[in-house]
Each structure stands twice: as C-alpha cells, then as structure tokens.
C-alpha positions in Angstrom: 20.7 -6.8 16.4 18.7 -6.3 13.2 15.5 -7.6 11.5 15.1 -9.2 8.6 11.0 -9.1 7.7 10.0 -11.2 4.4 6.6 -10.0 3.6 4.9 -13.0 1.3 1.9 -12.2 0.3 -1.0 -14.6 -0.1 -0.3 -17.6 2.1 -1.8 -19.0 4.6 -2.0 -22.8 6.0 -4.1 -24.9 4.1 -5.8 -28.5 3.9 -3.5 -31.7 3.3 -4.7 -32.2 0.6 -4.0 -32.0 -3.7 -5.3 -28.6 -3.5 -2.3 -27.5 -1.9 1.1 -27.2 -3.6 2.8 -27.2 0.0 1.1 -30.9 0.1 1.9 -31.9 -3.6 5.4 -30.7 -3.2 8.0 -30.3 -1.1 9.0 -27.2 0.0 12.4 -27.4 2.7 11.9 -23.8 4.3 9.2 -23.9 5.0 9.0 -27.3 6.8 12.0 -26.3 8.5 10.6 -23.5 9.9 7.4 -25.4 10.8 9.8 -28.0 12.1 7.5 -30.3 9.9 5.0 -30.2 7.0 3.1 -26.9 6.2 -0.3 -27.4 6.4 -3.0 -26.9 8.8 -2.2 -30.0 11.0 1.3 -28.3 11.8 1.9 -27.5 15.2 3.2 -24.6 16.8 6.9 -23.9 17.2 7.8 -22.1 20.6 11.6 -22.0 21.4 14.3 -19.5 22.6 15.2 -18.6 18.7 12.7 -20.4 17.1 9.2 -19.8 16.9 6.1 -20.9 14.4 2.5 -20.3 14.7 -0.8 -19.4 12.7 -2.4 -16.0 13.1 -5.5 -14.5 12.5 -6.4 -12.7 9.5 -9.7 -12.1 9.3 -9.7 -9.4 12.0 -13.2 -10.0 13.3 -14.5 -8.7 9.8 -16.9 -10.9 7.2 -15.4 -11.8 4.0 -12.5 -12.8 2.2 -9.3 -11.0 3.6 -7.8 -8.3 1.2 -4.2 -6.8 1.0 -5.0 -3.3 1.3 -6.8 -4.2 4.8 -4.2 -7.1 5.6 -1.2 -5.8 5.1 -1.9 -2.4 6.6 -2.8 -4.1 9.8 0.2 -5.6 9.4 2.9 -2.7 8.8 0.8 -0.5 11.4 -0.8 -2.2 14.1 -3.9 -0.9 13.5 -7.2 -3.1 12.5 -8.0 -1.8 9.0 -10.7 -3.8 8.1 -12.6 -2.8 11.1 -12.1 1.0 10.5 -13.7 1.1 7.4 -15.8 -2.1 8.2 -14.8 -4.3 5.3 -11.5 -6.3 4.0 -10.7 -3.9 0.8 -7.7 -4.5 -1.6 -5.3 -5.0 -3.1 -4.5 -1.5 -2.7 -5.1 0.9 0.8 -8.4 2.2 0.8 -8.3 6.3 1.7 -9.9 5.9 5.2 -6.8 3.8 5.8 -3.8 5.7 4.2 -3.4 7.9 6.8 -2.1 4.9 9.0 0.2 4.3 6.2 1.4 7.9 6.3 2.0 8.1 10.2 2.0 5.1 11.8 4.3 2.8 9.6 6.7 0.2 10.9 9.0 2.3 9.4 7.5 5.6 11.0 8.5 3.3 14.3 11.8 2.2 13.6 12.8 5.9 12.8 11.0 7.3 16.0 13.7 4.4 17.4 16.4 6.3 15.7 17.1 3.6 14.1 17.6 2.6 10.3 14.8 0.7 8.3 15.2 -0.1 4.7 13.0 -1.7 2.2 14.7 -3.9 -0.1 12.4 -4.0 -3.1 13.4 -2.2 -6.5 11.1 -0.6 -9.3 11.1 -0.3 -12.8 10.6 3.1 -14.5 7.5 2.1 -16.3 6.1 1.5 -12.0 7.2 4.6 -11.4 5.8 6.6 -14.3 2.1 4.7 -13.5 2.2 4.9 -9.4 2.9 8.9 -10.4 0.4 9.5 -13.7 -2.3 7.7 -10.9 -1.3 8.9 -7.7 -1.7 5.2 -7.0 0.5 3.2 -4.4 1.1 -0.6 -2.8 1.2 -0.2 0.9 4.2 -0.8 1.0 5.3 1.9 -1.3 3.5 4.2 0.0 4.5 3.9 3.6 7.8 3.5 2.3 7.6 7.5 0.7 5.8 8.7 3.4 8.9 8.0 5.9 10.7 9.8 3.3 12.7 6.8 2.4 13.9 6.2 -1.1 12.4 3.7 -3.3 14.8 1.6 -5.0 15.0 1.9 -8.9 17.5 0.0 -11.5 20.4 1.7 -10.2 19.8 0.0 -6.8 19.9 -3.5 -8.3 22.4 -2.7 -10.6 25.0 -1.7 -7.6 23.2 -5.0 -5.8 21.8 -2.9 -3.3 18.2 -4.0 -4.2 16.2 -6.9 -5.7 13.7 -7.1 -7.8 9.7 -8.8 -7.1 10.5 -12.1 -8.7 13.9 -12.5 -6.9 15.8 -13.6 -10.1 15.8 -10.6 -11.8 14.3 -12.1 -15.0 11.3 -10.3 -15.5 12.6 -7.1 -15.9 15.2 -8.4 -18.3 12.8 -10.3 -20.5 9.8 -8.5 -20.7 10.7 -4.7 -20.1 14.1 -5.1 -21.9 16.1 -3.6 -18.4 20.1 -4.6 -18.9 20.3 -6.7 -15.4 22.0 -9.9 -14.7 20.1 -12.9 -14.2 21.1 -14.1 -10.6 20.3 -17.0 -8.5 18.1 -17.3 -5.3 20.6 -18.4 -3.2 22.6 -14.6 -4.7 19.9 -12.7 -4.1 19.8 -13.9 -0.2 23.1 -13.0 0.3 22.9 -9.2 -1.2 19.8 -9.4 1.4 22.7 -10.4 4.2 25.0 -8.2 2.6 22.8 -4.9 3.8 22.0 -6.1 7.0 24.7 -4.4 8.8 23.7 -1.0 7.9 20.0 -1.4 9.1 17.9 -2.0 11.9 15.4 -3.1 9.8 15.3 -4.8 6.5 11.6 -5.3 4.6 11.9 -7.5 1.5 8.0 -8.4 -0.3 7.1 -11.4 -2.8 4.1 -11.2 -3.7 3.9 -13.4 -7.0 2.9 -16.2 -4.3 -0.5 -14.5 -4.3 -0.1 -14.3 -8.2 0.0 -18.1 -8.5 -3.1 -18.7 -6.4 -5.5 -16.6 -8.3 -4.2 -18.4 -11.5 -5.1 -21.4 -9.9 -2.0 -23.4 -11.3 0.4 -26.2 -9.5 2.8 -25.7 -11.9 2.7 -21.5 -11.5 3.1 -22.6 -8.0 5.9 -24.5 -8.0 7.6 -21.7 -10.2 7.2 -19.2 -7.9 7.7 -21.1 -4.4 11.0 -22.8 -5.6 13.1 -19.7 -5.7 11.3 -18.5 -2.5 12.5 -21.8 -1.2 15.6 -21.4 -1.7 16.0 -18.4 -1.1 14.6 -18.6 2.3 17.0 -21.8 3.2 20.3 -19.4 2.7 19.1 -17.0 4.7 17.8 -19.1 7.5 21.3 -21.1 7.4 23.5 -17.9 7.0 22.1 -15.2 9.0 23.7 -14.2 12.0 22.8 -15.6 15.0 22.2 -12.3 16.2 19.3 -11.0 13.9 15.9 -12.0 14.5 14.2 -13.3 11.3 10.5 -12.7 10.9 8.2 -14.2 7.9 4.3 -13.9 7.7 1.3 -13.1 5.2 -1.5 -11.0 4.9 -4.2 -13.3 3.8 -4.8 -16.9 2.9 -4.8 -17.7 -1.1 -1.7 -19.8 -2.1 -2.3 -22.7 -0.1 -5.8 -23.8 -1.7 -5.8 -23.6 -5.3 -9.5 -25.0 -5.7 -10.5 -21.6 -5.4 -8.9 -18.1 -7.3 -10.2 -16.0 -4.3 -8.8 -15.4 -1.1 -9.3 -17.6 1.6 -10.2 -17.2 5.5 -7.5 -19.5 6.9 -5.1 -18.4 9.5 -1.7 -17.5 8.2 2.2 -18.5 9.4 4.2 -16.4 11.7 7.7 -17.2 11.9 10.4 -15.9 13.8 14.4 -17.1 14.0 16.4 -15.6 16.3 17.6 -14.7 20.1 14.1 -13.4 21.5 11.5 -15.9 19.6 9.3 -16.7 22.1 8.8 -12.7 22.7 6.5 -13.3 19.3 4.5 -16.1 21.2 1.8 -13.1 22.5 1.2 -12.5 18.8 -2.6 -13.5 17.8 -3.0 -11.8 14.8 -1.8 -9.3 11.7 -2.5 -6.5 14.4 0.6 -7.8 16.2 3.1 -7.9 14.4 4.8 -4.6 13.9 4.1 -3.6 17.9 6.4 -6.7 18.3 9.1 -5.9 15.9 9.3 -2.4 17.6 9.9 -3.5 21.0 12.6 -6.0 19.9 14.5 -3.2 18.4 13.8 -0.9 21.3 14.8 -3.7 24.0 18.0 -4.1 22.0 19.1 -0.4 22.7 
C-alpha cells in the first residue's frame, strides 16, 4: 500500500451561497468525494474506503488561520499556533521550524523505513531566492531537512515531477523554461506513474489560496478546473490498494467576499481500504499521526 497526499492549500467549506465558487460552479471531485455538494451543509462520509469530513483549523488559537501555523500542524502533528500563541504565515515562524526539521511526515515515514517523496518541482530562479534568503515553504523545508531532493526542471522534464500549477504553463510562459504543456488528466497519471516506488507521495496546489485573496470567480474557476480534473483521474484510476488522502490548512477559497483567511473548518478526505481509520481525525493535528500508522499497520 502507498499514500497519495494532495496538499491544497486554502480551502475550507463555505456558505451556499454566490460567495462561493464551489456553489456558482460545479466542481465533480469534489462532490464526489463529498458524495454530494461542497459546502457547509455537506455531510460526513464514513465508509470502509471512503471517508469525508470537516476538521478543525483554528487549533484553539484567535485569529485567522495562517499557513505557516496550519500546515506545520499538519505535516507534524504538533499544534503550531499554540506554541508560539498565534496563527503566523505563510511561511514557518522560527519557534516552529524545528518541528519541520525533526518531526516531518516525512522524518516518520523514513523512521518507517519506508520511501516518501514529494512530487513538486522548482524553478531555478526559486532556488536562487529560497538560498540568497535562507527562506523556505514548509514543505520545502521539511522536504531538505529529511535530506530528500527537491525536484528541479530536470525532474519534470524526465516526468518525474510536476510543477505548482499542474499544467506546466507558467514556467513556460513567464520564466521562458522549455517544458511541454500537458493536460490535468497527464499530470495525474505521472502522479500514478511514481506510486510504485513510494510509500508516500506529497503533491501541493496552492494557487487555490491564490485565487481567494484575489477575490475573483473567474480566477477561481481557472485554478479549480484543472484541480478538478485532475483529482477525478486519480480518484477513478488509483489502485484499489492505495489510500488517497486530500485536506487544507486553512479556510480562504470558499468565501470570496473576503481576501483574508477564514475560520471555517476544512475537508478531510480519504479513498481507500482503511477509511474509516481517518474517522478519529478532529483536526490538522491529526493528520500525519494517521498517515503514519496506516503505513506502519501495512508492514
């Protein structure tokens, strides 16, 4: 058995209402996955290999949730908006690298001896600024820290990788990188196409929480139809055998009457053999514990 976990950033579950693009348009994933529409009258999804429910994000902290505090209570268990006693983002604040550092998802699936992988690529121009600044994503920088390789042109070149936007346009239109435009429904199966040779594959979109600070239906629909489709070859065409888990770090996306973040709960979905192991799962803090003990129950 392997994992396949699609970090996308900046969604939660919204009102039904014209504020939300998943009310004003149709998106099949994800009501698939909900097992109806995606909003906040959705209700939860417990099955043998299929589960859906809203999590917590706030984390018993005040204020608007914040990447750097989300997602590093997501990738490490631990609650890093209470440790430094505020959400903070989008990047890790330094009281809560070191959980980053030592106490990755991917620190726990090699402890596992067992392969992770994270299936974003860079351009050169991230790499020369992450370096000049000494600044890094959490996902980046956990991904150095368990001295795994972060995936460069070469990676999507030999279709090893993908890039942010799925598509592969952006790097080819406005940083002038020789790379084929593919489609969503290619870039799902080069994801299936590495699953065999890892426990654990990580893939992050985060131009979801892009769209919602610009506030736009129409940047929303851009963004969320490739996702869309992407998501729907993966969910028809992975093995039966590999658990599938989605989720977010924060609310945003869904309520484009505001640019900021909002305090709504955010999806968790899992597809595959051992859902309703994920239905103990209450928030962010959750996750990767969960993901762990899959892999270490399938050994």
């Amino acid at each position: 058995m392997s994992v396949i976990f699609i970090f996308i950033d900046g969604v939660g579950l919204g009102e039904a209402d014209k504020s939300n693009p998943f009310y004003s348009n149709r998106y099949n994933s994800f009501e698939v996955l909900t097992d109806g529409f995606f909003n906040k009258k959705a209700e939860s999804v417990i099955s043998k290999d299929h589960l859906f429910k809203p999590i917590d994000a706030n984390l018993g902290v005040e204020g608007l949730p914040q990447s750097g505090t989300g997602q590093t209570a997501l990738f490490t268990g631990r609650n890093a908006a209470k440790e430094i006693g505020k959400h903070f983002g989008p990047f890790p604040h330094s009281g809560i690298k070191p959980f980053l550092k030592r106490e990755s998802i991917f620190h726990g699936v090699k402890e596992l001896e067992k392969k992770p992988y994270f299936m974003n690529a860079y351009p050169p121009i991230f790499f020369e600024h992450a370096k000049k600044r000494n600044r890094w994503s959490c996902t980046t920088l956990m991904t150095k820290s368990a001295e795994m390789k972060l995936n460069s042109t070469e990676d999507v070149l030999n279709e090893s990788a993908l890039t942010a936007e799925i598509v592969q346009n952006a790097w080819r239109e406005k940083l002038n990188i020789d790379i084929p435009k593919i489609t969503p429904t290619d870039a799902a199966r080069r994801l299936l196409n590495v699953i065999s040779d890892y426990d654990l594959v990580l893939y992050e979109y985060y131009l979801t929480d892009k769209a919602g600070h610009n506030q736009s239906l129409e940047d929303a629909d851009r963004v969320l139809k490739p996702l869309d489709e992407f998501l729907q070859y993966i969910i028809k065409h992975k093995s039966s055998s590999d658990t599938l888990v989605i989720t977010s770090d924060h609310g945003n996306l869904e309520d484009l009457s505001t640019k900021t973040h909002t305090r709504n709960k955010v999806p968790l979905f899992i597809l595959g053999e051992n859902s309703a192991d994920f239905d103990k799962v209450k928030s962010l803090t959750d996750v990767k514990g969960k993901i762990i003990q899959s892999l270490k129950d399938d050994n």
